[in-house]
C-alpha positions in Angstrom: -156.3 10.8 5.8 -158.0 8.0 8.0 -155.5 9.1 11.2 -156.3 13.1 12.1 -152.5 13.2 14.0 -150.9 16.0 11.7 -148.3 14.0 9.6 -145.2 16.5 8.2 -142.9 16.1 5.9 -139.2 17.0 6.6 -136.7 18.0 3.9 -134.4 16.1 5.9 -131.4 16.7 2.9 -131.7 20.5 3.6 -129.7 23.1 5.2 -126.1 23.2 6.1 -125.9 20.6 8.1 -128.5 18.2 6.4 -129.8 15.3 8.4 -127.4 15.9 10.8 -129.9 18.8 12.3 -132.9 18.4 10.5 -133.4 14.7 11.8 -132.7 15.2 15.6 -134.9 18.3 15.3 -137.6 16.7 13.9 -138.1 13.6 16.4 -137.5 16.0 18.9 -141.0 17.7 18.0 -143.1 14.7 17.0 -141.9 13.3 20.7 -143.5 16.7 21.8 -146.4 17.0 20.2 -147.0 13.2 18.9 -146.6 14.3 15.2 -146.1 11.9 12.6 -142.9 12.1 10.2 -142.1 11.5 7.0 -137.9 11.8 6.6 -137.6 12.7 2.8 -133.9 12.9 1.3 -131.2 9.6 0.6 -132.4 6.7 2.2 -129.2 4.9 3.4 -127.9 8.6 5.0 -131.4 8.7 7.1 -130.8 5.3 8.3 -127.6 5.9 9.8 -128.9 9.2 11.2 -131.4 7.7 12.6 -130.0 4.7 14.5 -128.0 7.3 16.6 -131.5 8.2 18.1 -134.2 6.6 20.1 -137.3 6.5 17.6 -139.5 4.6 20.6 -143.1 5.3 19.9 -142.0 7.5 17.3 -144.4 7.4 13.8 -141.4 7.7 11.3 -141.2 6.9 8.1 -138.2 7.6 5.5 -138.9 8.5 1.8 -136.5 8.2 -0.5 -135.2 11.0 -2.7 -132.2 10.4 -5.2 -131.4 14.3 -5.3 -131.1 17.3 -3.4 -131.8 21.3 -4.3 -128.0 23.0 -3.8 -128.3 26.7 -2.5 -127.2 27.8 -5.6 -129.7 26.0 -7.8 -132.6 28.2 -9.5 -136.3 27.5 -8.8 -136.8 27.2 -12.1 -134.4 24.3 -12.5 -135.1 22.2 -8.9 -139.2 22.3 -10.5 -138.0 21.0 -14.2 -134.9 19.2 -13.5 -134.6 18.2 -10.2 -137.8 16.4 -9.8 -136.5 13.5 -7.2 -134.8 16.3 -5.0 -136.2 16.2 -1.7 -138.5 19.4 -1.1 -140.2 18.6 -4.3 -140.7 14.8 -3.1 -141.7 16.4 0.1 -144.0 18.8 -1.7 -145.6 15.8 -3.8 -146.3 14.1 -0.6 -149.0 16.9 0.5 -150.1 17.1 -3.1 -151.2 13.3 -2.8 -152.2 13.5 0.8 -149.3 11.9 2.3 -148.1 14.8 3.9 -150.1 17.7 5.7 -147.1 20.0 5.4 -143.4 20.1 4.6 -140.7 22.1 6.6 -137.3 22.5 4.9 -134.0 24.4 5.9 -132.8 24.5 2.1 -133.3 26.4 -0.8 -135.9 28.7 0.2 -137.3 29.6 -3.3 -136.7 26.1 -4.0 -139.1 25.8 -1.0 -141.6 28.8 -2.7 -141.5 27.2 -6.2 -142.4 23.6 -5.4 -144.8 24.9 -2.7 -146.9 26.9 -5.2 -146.3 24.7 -8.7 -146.4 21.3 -6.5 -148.7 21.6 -3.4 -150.9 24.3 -5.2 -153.2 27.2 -3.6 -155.8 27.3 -1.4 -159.0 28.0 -3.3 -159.1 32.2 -3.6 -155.4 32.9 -2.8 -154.2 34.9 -5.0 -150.4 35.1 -3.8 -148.8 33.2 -1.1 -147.6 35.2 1.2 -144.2 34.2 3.8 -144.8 35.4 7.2 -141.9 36.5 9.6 -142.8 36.1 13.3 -141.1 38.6 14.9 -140.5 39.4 19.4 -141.5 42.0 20.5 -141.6 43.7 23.8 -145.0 42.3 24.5 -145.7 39.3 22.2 -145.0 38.8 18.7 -145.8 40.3 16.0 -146.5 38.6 12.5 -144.8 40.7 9.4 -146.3 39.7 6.0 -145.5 39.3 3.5 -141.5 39.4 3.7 -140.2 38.0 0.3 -142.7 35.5 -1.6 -143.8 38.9 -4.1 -141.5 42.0 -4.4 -144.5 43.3 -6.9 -148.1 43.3 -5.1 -151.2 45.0 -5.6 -153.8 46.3 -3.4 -156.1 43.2 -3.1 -152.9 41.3 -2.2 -152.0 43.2 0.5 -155.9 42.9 1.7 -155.8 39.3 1.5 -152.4 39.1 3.3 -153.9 40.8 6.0 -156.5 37.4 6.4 -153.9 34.9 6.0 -152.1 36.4 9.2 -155.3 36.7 11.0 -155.2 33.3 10.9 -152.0 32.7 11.7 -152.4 34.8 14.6 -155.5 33.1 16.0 -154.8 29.5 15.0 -150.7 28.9 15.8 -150.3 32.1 18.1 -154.1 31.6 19.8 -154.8 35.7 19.7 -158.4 35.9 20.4 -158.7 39.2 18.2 -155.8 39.9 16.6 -154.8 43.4 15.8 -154.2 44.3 12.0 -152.0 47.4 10.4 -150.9 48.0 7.0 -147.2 49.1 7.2 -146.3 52.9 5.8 -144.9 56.1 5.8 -147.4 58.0 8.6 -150.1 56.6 10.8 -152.4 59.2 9.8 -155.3 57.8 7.2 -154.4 58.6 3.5 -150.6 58.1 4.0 -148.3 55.8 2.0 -148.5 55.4 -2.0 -151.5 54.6 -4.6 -151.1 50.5 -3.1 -151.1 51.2 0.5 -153.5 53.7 -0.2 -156.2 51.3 -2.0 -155.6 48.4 0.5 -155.8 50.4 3.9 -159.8 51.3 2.0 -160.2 47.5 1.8 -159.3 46.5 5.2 -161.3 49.2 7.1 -164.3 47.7 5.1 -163.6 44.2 6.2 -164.4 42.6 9.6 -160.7 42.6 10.7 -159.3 44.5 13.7 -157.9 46.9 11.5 -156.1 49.8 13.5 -154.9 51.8 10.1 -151.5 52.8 9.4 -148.4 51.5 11.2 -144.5 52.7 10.9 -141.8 50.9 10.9 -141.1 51.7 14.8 -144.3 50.3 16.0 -143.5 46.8 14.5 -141.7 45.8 17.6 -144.0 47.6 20.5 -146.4 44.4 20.6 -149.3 47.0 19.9 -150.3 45.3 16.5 -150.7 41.9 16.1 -150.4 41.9 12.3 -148.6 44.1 9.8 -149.4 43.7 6.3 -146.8 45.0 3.4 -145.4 44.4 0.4 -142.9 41.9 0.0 -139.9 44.1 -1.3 -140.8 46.1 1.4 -140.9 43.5 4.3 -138.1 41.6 3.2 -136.2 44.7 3.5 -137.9 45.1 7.0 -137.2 42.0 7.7 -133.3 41.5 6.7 -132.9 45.1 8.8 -134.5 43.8 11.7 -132.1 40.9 11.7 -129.1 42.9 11.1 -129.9 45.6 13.8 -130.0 42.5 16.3 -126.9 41.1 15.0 -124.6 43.9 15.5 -126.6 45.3 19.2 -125.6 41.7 20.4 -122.2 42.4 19.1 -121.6 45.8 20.5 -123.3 44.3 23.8 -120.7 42.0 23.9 -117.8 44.4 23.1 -119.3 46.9 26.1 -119.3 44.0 28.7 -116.3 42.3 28.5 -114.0 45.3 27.8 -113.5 45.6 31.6 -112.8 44.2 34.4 -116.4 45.7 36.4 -118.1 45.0 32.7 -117.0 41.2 33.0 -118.2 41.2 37.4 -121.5 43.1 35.8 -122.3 40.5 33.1 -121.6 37.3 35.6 -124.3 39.5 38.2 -126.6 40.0 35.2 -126.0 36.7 33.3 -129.7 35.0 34.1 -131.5 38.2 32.3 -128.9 38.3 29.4 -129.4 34.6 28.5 -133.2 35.5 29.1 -132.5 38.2 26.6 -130.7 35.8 24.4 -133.9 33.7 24.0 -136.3 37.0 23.2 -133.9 37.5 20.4 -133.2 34.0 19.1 -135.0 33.2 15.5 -135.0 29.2 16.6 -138.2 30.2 19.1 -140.6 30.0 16.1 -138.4 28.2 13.5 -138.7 29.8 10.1 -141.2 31.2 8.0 -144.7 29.7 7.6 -145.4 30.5 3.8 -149.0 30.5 4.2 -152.4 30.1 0.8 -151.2 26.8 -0.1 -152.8 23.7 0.4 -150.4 22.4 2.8 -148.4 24.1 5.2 -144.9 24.8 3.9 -142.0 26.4 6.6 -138.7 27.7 5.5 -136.1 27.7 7.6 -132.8 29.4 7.8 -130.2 27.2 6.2 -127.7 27.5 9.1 -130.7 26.2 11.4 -130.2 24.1 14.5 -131.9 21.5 16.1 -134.1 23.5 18.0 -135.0 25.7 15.2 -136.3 22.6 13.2 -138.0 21.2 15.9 -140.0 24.9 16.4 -140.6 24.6 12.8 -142.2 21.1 12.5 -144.1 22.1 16.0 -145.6 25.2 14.1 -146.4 22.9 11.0 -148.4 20.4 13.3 -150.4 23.6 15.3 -151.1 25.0 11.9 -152.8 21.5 10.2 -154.2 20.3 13.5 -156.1 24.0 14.3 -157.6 23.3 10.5 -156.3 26.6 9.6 -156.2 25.7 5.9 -159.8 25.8 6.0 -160.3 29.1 8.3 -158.8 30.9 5.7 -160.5 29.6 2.6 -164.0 30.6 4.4 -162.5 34.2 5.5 -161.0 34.8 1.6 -164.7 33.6 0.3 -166.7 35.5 2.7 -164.9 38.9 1.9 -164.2 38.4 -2.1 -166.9 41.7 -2.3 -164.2 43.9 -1.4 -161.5 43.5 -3.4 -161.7 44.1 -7.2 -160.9 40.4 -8.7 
């Protein structure tokens, strides 16, 4: 495209709250970062969403799309039947260069299907791979892949390890970022026939690789990186998530029970809304689902404006930091070591 400003596409229809969130969120980020928009989802609802906001020096455009992908749709069906529903026009904007990238709070395999039958691979990706970007007590830690394959071979796995390498140096600027492959023991030739195969890979391969990770050391900040299989990091993930939940919960319940736990959490209110933030999923957005040839970011449907906004800022560091590319030449310059 003649203007190198990273231009996104929003699946403005998506989510529960539909333009509602998705279109304050979104301004709110090209203000930031000067992104350019493109609004996909019914026309006449964007409008009025819209003129509630101050677009000033704002590069937005809306792009009609008759349809929207319910939650309860298939992928199968959005891709063959639904083929004016917003994330697929928003995925056929990247595929004819419109678009750099598309973030969407909706269907999320809606999301997966259009991004990989729609927007296509990057040359050498075998899998797409969704990458949750988890705190930590030191920085974050990327988590891949956590739900695009629940069936993944070896050379997947080695390949997943690249794509958040990338991710890692080009949207979380690590200068060496530091790569495990998740499993049962850190000692070398622990985990199953897959883990196994890949952990040979990766110590061949001009990653950081430290070996062997557990499930504990995810959330040190001592590993930049962790590479699993899908099942398995979707079940990581979804644990993670529910552990933080129900902490908060039981936080809550221990602080307000009394009158000295009410005085103690007014005294201590500054670090627990710090701790609030550490916790809070809207810091980074959703997940990036990263080998395709543009960007794609799914979001959790119950998002909020800040959320979005985090997302579309992610999409812009991703295309702007030519990541795309990055990872192309790392997948071609270590095809030797896998078996394909």
């Amino acid at each position: 495209m003649a203007n190198s400003t990273p231009r996104i596409a929003v699946d403005a229809m998506g989510g529960d709250h539909g333009p509602g969130v998705n279109v304050p969120g979104a301004l709110a980020a090209a203000r930031e970062q000067g992104l350019r928009l493109l609004l996909v989802g019914d026309q006449t609802a964007l409008e009025a969403e819209l003129a509630r906001h101050d677009t000033a020096g704002l590069d937005v455009e809306i792009v009609h799309a008759s349809e929207v992908a319910a939650m309860s749709d298939k992928p199968s069906d959005v891709l063959r039947r639904k083929k004016d529903s917003s994330i697929q026009v928003a995925c056929r904007l990247v595929k004819e260069g419109r678009a750099d990238g598309v973030v969407s709070a909706g269907n999320s395999g809606a999301s997966v299907a259009c991004g990989m039958f729609v927007i296509g691979r990057v040359k050498g990706v075998l899998r797409p791979a969704f990458a949750g970007i988890l705190p930590t007590v030191k920085n974050p830690t990327i988590l891949l892949d956590v739900g695009a394959n629940v069936d993944s071979r070896p050379e997947h796995l080695f390949q997943f390890a690249f794509l958040g390498d990338v991710l890692a140096r080009d949207v979380l600027r690590y200068d060496s970022p530091r790569v495990g492959i998740l499993s049962i023991g850190e000692e070398e030739g622990k985990g199953n026939t897959q883990v196994k195969e890949a952990f040979e890979m990766l110590k061949a391969s001009p990653l950081r690789f430290l070996g062997n990770v557990e499930g504990r050391d995810i959330f040190t900040g001592d590993v930049d990186v962790v590479v699993c299989d899908g099942f398995v990091g979707n079940v990581a993930l979804k644990l993670a998530e529910g552990l933080a939940s129900n902490m908060g919960k039981v936080l809550k319940r221990e602080l307000t029970g009394s009158l000295l736990g009410r005085i103690g959490t007014l005294l201590a209110m500054g670090r627990l809304k710090r701790f609030a933030r550490f916790a809070d999923y809207a810091e980074y957005g959703g997940a990036p689902l990263l080998g395709l040839q543009g960007i794609v970011i799914v979001c959790h449907g119950a998002s909020s404006p800040k959320a979005i906004s985090s997302a579309v800022k992610m999409a812009g560091r991703f295309v702007a930091s030519g990541a795309n590319e990055h990872i192309r030449q790392a997948l071609e310059a270590n095809r030797d070591l896998t078996r394909t």
